[in-house]
C-alpha positions as CSV (number, residue, x, y, z in Angstrom):
1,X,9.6,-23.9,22.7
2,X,11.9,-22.2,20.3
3,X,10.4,-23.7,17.3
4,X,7.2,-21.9,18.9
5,X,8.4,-18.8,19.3
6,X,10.4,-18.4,15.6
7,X,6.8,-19.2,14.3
8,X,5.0,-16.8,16.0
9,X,7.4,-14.3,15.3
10,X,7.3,-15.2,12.0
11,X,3.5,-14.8,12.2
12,X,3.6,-11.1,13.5
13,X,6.5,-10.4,11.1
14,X,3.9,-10.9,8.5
15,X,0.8,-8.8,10.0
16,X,2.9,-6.0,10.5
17,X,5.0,-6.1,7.4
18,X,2.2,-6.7,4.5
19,X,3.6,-6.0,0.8
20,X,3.0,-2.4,0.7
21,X,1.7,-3.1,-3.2
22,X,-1.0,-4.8,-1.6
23,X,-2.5,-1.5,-0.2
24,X,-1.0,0.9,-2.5
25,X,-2.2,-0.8,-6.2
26,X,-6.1,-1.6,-5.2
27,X,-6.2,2.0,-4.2
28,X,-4.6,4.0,-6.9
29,X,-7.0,1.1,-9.1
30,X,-10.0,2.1,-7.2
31,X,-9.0,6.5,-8.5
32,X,-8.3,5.3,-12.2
33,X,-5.0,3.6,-12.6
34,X,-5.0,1.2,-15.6
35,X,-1.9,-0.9,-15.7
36,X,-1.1,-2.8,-19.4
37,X,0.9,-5.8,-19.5
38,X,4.0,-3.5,-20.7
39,X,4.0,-1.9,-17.6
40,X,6.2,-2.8,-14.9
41,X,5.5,-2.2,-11.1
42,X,9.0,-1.0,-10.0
43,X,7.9,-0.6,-6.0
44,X,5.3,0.8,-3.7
45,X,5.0,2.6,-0.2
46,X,1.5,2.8,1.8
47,X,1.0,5.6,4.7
48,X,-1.9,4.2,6.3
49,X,-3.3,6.7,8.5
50,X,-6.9,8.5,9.1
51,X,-8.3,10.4,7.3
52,X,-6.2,10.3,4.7
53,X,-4.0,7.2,3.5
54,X,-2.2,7.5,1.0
55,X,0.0,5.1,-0.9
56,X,2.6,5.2,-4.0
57,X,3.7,3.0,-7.3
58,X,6.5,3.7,-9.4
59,X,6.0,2.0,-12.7
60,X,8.3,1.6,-15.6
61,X,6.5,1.7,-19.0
62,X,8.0,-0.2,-22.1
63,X,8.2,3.5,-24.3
64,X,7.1,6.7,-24.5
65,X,4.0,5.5,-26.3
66,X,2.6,3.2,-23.7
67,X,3.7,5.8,-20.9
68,X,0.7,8.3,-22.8
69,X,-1.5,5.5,-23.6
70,X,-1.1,4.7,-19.5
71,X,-2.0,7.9,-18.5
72,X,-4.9,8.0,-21.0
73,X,-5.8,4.9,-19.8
74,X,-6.1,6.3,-16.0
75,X,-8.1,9.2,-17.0
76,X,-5.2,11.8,-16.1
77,X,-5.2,15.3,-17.2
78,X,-2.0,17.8,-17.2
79,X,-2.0,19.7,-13.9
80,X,-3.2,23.2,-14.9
81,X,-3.3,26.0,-12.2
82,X,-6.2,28.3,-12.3
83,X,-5.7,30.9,-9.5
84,X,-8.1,33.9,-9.9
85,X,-6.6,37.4,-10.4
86,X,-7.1,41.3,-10.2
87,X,-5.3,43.8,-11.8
88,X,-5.4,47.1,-10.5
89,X,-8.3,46.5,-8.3
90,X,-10.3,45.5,-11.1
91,X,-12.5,42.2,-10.8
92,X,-11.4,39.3,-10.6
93,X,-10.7,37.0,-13.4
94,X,-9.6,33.2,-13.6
95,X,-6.1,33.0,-15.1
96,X,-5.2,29.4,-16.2
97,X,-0.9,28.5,-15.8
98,X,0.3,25.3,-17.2
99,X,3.1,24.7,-14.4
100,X,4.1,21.4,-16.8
101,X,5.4,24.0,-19.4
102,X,7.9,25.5,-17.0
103,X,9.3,22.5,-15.6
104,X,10.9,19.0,-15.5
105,X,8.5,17.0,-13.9
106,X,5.6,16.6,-15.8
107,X,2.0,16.3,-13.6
108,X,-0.8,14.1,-14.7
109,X,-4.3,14.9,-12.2
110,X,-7.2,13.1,-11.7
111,X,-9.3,14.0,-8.8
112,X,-12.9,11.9,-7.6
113,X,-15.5,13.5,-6.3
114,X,-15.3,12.8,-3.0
115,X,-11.9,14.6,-3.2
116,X,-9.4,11.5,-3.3
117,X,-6.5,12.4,-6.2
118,X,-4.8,10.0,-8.7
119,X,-1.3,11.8,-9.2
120,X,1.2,10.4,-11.8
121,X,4.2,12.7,-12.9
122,X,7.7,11.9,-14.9
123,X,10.6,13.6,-15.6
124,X,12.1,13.0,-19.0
125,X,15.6,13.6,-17.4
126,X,15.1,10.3,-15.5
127,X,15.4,7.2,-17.5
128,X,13.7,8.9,-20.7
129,X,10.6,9.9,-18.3
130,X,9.6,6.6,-18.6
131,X,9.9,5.8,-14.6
132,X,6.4,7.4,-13.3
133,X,5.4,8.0,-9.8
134,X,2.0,7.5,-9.3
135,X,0.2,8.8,-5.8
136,X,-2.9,7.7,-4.7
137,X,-4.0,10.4,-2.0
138,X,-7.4,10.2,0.3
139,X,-8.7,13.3,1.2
């Protein structure tokens, strides 16, 4: 009887407690994440929820070289802000801000278009920058 009920424990223990990589990595995949053998999967978190899972993997690239060739692999463009202005009342006009050029954290984009958003971002102050955070987001 106890025999039966450690397994069955041990069953439910491993529905409810999945690797979180196993979620998280086919989904930032499916939005353009293109992992090299140099790369190293450090962790991963999944919030499963509806509409909009979202999960993230913090990789460790091997320099600073295979970090850019990463995020030119994924398809990842600097996050550029392009709010639209007016001066004086005149019209408006787009005015493009590169947020990247006044911070730490550095913000790779890459958005489907369905919405969904491949997000990877560094900080050189954190193990050279070459730790990234990438977030897989469904919109």
């Amino acid at each position: 009887m106890v025999a039966l009920l450690l397994t069955g424990m041990f069953t439910v223990s491993r529905v409810f407690h999945d690797d979180p990589c196993d979620s998280a990595l086919p989904f930032a995949s499916e939005l353009g994440l293109h992992l090299s053998d140099d790369d190293d999967v450090v962790s991963c978190e999944w919030h499963s929820s509806f509409p909009d899972s979202s999960g993230t993997v913090m990789v460790r690239t091997a320099s600073h070289a295979t970090r850019e060739a990463l995020l030119e692999r994924s398809g990842v463009t600097e996050e550029i802000d392009r709010p639209r202005v007016s001066l004086d009342d005149g019209p408006f006009r787009e005015e493009m801000r590169r947020p990247n050029l006044e911070r730490s954290e550095q913000v790779y984009i890459a958005t489907a278009p369905n919405g969904d958003q491949l997000r990877i971002s560094y900080d050189e102050g954190v193990e050279s920058g070459l730790l990234l955070t990438v977030r897989a987001i469904q919109v």
